[in-house]
C-alpha positions as MATLAB code, in Angstrom:
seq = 'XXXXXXXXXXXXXXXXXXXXXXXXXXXXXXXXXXXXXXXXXXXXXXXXXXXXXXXXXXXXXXXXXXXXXXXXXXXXXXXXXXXXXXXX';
ca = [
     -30.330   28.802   10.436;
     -28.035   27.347    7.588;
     -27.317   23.607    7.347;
     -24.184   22.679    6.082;
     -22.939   19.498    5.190;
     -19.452   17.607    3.484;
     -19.214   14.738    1.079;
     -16.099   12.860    0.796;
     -15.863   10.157   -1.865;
     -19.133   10.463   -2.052;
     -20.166    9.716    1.199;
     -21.913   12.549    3.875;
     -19.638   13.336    6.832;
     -20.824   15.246   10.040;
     -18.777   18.297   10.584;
     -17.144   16.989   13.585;
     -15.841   14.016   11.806;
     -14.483   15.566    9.029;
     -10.394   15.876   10.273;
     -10.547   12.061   10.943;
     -12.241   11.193    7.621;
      -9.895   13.826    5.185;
      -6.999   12.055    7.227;
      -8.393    7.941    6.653;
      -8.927    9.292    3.283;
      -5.404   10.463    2.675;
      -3.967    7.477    4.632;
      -5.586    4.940    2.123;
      -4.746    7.380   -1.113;
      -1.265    6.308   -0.219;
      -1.553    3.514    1.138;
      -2.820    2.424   -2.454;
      -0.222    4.218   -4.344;
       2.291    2.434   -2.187;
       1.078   -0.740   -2.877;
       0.503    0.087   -6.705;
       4.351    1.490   -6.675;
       5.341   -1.888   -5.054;
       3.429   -4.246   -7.198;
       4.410   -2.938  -10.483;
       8.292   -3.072   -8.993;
       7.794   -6.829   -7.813;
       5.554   -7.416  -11.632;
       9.395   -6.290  -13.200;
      11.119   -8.939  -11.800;
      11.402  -13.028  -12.282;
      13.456  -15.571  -10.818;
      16.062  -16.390  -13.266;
      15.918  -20.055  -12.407;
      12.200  -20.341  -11.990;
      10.706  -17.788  -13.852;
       8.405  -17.155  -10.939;
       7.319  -13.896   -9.619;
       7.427  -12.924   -5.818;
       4.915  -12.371   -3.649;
       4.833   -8.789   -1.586;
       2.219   -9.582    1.633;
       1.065   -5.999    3.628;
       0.381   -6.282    7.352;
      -0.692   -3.670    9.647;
      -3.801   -1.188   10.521;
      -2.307    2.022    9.524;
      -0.165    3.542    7.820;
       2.447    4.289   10.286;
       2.864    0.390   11.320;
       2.625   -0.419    7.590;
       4.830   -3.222    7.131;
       5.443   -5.467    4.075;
       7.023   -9.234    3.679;
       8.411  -10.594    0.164;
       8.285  -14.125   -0.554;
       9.143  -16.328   -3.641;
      10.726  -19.563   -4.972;
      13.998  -19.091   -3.804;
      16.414  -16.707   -1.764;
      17.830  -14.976   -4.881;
      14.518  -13.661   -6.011;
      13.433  -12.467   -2.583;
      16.714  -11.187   -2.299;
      16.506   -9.262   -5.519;
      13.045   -7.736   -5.084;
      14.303   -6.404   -1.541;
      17.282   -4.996   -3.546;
      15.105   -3.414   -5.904;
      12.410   -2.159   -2.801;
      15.260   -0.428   -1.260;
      14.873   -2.649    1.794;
      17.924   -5.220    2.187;
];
């Protein structure tokens, strides 16, 4: 008899978990890219007035109800980091 067994990010998986652990995996791989993409877009821009940066909050449990509110000083910076996001 031959035991096999997987390691992902270090960690040993049982065969029978391994689809739901290669897909939590690749959910938080981009979950973290998307965040890193966001934050270094919001990082580019200040208020004008206040010289502030905004603030990007994530909510949700997954990535497919992944969900993301900006706030800041005033309306025209939150305004121009949604421009910016692609999300109006």
């Amino acid at each position: 008899m031959i035991k096999t067994g997987f390691k992902l990010n270090g960690r040993s998986v049982r065969p029978g978990q391994l689809g739901r652990e290669l897909k939590n995996a690749m959910t938080k791989q981009l979950e973290d890219s998307v965040k890193k993409t966001v934050s270094q877009t919001v990082s580019q821009v200040r208020c004008r007035t206040h010289g502030q940066v905004a603030r990007v909050t994530f909510h949700g449990r997954a990535l497919s109800d992944m969900k993301f509110d900006v706030s800041g000083c005033c309306d025209d910076l939150v305004q121009e980091v949604r421009q910016r996001l692609g999300r109006r």
